[in-house]
C-alpha positions as CSV (number, residue, x, y, z in Angstrom):
1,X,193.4,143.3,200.6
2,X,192.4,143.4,204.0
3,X,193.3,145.9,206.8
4,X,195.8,148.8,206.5
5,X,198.5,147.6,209.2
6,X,201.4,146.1,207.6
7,X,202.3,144.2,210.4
8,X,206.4,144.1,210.0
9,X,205.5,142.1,206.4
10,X,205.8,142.2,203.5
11,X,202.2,141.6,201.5
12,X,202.5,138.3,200.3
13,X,203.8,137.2,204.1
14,X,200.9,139.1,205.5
15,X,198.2,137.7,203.1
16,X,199.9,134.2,203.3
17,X,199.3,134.4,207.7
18,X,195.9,135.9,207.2
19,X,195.3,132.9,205.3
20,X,196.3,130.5,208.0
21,X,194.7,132.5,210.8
22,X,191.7,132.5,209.0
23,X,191.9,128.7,208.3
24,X,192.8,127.9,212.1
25,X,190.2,129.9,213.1
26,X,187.6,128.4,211.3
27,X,188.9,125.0,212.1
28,X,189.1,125.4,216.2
29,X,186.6,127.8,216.7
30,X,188.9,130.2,218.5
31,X,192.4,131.4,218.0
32,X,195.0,132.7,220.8
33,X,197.2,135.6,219.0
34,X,198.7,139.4,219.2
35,X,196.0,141.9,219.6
36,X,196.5,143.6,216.3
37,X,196.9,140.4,214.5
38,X,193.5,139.5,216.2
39,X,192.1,142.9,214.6
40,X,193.5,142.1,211.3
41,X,192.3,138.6,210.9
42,X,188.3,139.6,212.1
43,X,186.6,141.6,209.0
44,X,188.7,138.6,206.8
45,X,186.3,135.2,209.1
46,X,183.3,137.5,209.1
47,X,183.9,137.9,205.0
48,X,184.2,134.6,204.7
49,X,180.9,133.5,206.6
50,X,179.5,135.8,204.9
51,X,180.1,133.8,201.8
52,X,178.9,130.7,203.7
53,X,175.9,132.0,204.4
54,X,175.5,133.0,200.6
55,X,176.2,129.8,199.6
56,X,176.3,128.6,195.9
57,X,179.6,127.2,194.2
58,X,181.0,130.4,193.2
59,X,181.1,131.6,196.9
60,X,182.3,128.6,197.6
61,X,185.3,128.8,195.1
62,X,185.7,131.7,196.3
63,X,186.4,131.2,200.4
64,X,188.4,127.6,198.9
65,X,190.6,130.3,197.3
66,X,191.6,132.2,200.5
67,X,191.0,129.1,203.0
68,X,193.9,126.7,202.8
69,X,192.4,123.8,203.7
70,X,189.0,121.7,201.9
71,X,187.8,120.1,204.7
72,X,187.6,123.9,206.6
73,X,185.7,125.2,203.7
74,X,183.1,122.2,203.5
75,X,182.8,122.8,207.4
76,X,182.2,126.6,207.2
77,X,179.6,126.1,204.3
78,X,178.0,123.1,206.3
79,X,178.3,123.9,209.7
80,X,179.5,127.6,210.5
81,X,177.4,129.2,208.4
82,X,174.0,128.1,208.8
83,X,174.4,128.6,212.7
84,X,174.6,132.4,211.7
85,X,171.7,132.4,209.6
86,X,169.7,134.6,211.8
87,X,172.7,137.1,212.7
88,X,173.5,140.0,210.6
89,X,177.6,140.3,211.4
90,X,179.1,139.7,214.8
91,X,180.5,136.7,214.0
92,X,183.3,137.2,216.1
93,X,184.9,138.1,219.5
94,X,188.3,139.2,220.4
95,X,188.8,139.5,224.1
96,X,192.3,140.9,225.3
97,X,194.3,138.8,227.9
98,X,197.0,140.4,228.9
99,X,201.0,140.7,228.0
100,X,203.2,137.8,226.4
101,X,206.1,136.8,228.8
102,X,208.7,137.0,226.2
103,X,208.4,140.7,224.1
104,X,205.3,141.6,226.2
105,X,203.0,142.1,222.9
106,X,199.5,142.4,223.9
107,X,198.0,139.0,223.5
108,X,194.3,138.6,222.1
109,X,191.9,135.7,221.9
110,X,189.4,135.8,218.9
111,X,186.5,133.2,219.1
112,X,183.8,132.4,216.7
113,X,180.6,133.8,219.2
């Protein structure tokens, strides 16, 4: 498992929203969130284009089995990936913005870069 902060969950809610971050992530490009949440989610995309850029079916099994969505995982192995060929990590930015109105949690946005 990813990370060490628990988040206020319990593991199978924290892997279950890592999952979807991931996958929204992936999907949009970029992904407005809590600052820790932000740090969590990181090493987790850059894993996964990782694998992309490794390519082959077991790698690709392999990110279908965190990613929740098919289409995401053709698009990372197709599209994603291969623009990172040349870049050795780094796949990702997380810039703070400021305070949420509501609880004021420190709000974060992650971006593929």
């Amino acid at each position: 498992m990813f990370g060490t902060r628990k988040l206020g969950k319990t593991s199978e809610q924290r892997r279950a929203m890592l999952r979807q971050l991931t996958t929204d992530l992936l999907e949009h490009g970029k992904l407005e969130t809590t600052f820790t949440r932000a740090k969590e989610v990181q090493p987790v995309v850059e894993k996964m284009i990782t694998l992309g850029k490794k390519g082959g079916l077991a790698n690709y099994r392999r990110a279908l089995s965190f990613i929740t969505k098919e289409d995401v995982a053709n698009k990372l192995f197709k599209e994603i990936a291969p623009g990172y060929a040349e870049r050795n990590g780094g796949y990702t930015r997380v810039t703070r913005i400021g305070v949420r109105r509501g609880d004021a949690a420190e709000t974060a946005l992650i971006e593929l870069v």
